[in-house]
Rosetta silent file (secondary structure, phi, psi, omega in degrees, C-alpha in Angstrom):
SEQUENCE: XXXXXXXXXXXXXXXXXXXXXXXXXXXXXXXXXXXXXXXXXXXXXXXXXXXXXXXXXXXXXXXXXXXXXXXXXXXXXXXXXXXXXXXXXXXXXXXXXXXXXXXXXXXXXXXXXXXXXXXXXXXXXXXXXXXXXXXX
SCORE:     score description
SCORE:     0.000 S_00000001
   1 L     0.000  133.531 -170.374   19.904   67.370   58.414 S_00000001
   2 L  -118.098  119.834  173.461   18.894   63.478   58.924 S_00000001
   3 L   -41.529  126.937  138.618   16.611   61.774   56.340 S_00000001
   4 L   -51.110  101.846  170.980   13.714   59.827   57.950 S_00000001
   5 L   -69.519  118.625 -164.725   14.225   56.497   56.681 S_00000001
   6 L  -131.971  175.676  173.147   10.929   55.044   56.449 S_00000001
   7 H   -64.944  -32.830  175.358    9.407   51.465   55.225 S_00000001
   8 H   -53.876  -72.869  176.421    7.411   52.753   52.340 S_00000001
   9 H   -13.220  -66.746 -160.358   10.432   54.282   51.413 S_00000001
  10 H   -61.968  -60.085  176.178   12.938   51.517   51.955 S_00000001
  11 H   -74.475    0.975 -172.389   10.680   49.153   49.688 S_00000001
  12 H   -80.501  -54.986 -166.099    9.860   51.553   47.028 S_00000001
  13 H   -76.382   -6.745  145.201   13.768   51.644   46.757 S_00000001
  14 H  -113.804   23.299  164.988   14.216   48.571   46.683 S_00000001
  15 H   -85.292  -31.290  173.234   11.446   47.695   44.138 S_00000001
  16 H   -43.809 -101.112  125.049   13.315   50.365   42.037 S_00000001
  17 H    66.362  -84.598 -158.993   16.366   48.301   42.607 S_00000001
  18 H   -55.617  -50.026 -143.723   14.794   44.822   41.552 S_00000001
  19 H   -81.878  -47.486  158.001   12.920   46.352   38.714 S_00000001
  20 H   -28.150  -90.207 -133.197   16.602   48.376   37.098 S_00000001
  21 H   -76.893  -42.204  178.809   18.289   45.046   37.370 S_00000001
  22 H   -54.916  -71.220 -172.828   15.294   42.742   35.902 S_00000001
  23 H   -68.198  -35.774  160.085   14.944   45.105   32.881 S_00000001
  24 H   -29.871  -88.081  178.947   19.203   45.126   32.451 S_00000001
  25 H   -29.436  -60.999  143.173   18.620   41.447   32.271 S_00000001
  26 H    -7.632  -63.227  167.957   16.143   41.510   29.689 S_00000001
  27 H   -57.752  -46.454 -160.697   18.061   43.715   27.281 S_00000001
  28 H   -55.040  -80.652 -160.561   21.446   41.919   27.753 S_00000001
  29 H   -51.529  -23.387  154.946   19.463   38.792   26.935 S_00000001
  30 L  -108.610   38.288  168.898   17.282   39.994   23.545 S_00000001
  31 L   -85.208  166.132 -160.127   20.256   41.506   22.445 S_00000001
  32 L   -87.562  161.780 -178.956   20.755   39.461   18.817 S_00000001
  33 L  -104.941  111.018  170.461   23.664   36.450   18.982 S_00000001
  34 E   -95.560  159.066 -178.318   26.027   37.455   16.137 S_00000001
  35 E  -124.302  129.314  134.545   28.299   34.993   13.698 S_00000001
  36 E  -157.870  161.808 -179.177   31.812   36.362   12.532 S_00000001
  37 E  -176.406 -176.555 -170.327   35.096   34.782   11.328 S_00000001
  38 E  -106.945  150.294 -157.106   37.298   35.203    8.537 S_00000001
  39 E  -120.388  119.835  177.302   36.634   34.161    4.775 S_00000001
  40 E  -118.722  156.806 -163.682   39.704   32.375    3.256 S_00000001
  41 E   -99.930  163.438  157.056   40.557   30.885   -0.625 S_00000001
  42 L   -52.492  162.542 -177.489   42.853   27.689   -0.535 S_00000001
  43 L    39.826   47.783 -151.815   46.336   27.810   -1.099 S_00000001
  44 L    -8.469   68.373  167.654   46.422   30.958    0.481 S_00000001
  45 L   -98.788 -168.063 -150.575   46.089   33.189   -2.617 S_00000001
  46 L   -98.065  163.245 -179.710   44.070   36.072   -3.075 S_00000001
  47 L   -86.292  131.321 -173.867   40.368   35.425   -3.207 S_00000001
  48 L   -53.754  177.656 -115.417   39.018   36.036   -6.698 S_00000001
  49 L  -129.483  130.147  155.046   37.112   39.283   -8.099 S_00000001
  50 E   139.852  175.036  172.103   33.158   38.572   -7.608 S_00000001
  51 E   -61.656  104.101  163.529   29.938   38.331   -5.122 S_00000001
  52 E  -117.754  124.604  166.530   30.225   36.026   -2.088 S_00000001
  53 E   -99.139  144.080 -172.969   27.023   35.094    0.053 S_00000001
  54 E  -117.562  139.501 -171.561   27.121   33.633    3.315 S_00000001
  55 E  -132.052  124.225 -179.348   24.014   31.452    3.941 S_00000001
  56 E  -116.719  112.903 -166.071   23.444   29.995    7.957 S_00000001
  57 E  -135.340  147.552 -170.652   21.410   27.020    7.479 S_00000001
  58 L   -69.708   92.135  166.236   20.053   24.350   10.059 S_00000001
  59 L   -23.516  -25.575 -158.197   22.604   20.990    9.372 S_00000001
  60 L  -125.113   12.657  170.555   19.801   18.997   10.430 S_00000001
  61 L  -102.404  156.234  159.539   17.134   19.641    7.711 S_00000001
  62 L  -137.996    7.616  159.581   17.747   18.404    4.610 S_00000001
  63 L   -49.224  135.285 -174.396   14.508   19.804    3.214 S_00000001
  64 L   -91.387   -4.073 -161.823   15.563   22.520    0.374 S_00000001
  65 L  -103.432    8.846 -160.363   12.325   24.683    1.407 S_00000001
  66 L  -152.398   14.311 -177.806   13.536   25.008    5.154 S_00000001
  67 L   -99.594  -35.569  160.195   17.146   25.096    4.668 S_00000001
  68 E   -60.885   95.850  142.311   18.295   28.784    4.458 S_00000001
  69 E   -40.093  -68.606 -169.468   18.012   30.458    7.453 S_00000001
  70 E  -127.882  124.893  173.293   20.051   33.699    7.724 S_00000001
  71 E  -148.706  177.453 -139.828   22.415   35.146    4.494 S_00000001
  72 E  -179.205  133.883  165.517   24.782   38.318    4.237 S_00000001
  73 E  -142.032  158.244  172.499   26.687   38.983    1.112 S_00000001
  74 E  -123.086  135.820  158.007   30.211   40.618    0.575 S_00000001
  75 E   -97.181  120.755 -170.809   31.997   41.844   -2.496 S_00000001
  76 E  -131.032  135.824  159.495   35.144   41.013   -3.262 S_00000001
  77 L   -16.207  -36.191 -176.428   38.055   42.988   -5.065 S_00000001
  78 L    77.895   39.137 -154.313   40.248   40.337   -6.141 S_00000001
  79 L  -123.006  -73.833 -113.098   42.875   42.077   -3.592 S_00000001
  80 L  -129.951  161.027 -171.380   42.950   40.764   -0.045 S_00000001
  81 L  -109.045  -32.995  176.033   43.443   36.604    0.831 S_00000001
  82 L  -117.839  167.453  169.949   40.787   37.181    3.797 S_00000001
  83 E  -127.859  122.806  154.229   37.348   38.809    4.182 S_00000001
  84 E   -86.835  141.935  165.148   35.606   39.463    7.858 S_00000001
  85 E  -137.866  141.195 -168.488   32.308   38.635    7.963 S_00000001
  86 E  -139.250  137.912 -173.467   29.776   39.282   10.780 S_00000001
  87 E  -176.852  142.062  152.043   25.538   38.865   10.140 S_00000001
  88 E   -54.407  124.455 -176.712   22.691   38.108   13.191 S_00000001
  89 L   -87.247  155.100  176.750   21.958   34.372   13.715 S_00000001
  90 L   -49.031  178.624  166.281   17.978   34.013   14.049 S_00000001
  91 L  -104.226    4.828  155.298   16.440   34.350   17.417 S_00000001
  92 L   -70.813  -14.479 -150.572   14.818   31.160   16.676 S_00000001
  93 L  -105.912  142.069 -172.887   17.963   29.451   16.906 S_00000001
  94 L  -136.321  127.666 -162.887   19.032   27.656   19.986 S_00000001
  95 L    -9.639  -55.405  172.912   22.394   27.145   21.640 S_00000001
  96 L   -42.722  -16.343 -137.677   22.258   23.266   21.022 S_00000001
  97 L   -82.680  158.563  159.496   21.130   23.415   17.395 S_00000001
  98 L  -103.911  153.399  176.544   24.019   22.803   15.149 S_00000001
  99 L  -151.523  159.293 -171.452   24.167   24.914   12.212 S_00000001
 100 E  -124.836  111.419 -178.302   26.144   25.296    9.084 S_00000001
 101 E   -58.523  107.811  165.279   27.835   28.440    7.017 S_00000001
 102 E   -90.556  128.082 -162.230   27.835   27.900    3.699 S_00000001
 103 E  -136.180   99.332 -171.310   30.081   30.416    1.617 S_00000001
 104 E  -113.557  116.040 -176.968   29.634   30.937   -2.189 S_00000001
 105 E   -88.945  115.744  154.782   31.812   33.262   -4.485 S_00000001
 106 L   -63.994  168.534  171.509   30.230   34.264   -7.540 S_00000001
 107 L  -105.554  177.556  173.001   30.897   35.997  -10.569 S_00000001
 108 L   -93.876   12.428 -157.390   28.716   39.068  -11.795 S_00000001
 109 L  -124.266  -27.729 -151.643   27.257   36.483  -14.293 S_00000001
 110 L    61.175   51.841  135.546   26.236   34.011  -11.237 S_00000001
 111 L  -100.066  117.281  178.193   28.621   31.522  -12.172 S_00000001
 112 L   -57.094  138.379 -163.278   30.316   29.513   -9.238 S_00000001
 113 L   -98.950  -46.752 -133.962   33.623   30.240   -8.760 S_00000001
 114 E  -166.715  130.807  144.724   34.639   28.810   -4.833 S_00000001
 115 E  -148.769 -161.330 -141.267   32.369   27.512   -1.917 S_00000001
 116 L   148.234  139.362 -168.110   32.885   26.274    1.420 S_00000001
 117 E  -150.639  149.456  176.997   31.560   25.243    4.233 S_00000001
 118 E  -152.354  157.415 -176.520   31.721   24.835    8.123 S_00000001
 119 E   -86.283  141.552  148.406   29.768   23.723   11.017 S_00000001
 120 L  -149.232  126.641 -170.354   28.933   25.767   14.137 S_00000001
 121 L   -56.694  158.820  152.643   27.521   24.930   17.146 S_00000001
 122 L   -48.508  -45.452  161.845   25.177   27.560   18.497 S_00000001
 123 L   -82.964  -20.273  154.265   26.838   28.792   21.302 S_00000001
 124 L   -45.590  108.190 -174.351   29.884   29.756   19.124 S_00000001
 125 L   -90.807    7.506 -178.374   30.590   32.893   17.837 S_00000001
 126 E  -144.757  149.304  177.474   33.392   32.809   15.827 S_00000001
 127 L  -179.483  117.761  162.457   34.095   30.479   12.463 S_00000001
 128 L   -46.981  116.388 -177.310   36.880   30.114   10.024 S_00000001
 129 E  -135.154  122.868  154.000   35.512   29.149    6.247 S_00000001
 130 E  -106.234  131.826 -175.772   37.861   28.377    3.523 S_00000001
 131 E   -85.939  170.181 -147.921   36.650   28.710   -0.259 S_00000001
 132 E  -137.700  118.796  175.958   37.505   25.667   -2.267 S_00000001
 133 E   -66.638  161.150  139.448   37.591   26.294   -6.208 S_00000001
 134 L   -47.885  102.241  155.225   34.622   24.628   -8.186 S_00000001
 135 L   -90.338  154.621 -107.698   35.442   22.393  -10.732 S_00000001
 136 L  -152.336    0.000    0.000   33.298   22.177  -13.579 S_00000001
């Protein structure tokens, strides 16, 4: 048995076509841009017992009202010499912008222990932070 191929046909299927592939595009592109790396202390011991927040902040403000962007916190064990960390960068944020991680280990008291910091461009996805004790 032979289909009758016909033009309504032929352009409905490819308006399908166009319209699958369009909305694809769409998703892929409002899917969220994620930041992860690894969180390390100096002198590659183990990173100390308390709360560390990760802060993603625009490098090119220096306004204190407009500087936090994005943050993520981890707890850590006093165990392991690295921590992964992974958190959504805004969707305001735009491939050029530079931006900066900031990484602060805490106590359960909120006294700083360790911070750190590293630049990343926007289109990067991956970033390396080593904490740095606080002296006092």
């Amino acid at each position: 048995m032979k289909t009758k191929v016909t033009r309504h046909s032929a352009l409905l299927a490819a308006g399908l076509a166009i319209s699958a592939v369009s909305t694809n595009a769409e998703t892929v592109k409002s899917q969220p841009k994620t930041i992860s790396g690894t969180i390390t202390y100096a002198g590659d011991e183990a990173i100390p017992k308390g709360q560390i927040k990760i802060f993603l902040k625009d490098s090119e403000t220096q306004s204190k009202s407009q500087v936090s962007t994005s943050k993520t916190q981890l707890i850590s064990t006093g165990k392991a010499k690295t921590l992964a960390y992974t958190f959504a960068m805004p969707s305001k944020t735009k491939d050029y912008q530079m931006q900066l991680i900031e990484v602060r280990l805490e106590r359960a008291d909120g006294w700083l222990l360790a911070r750190g910091s590293e630049k990343v461009r926007g289109g990067e996805t991956s970033t390396d932070v080593m904490l740095y004790k606080v002296m006092y």
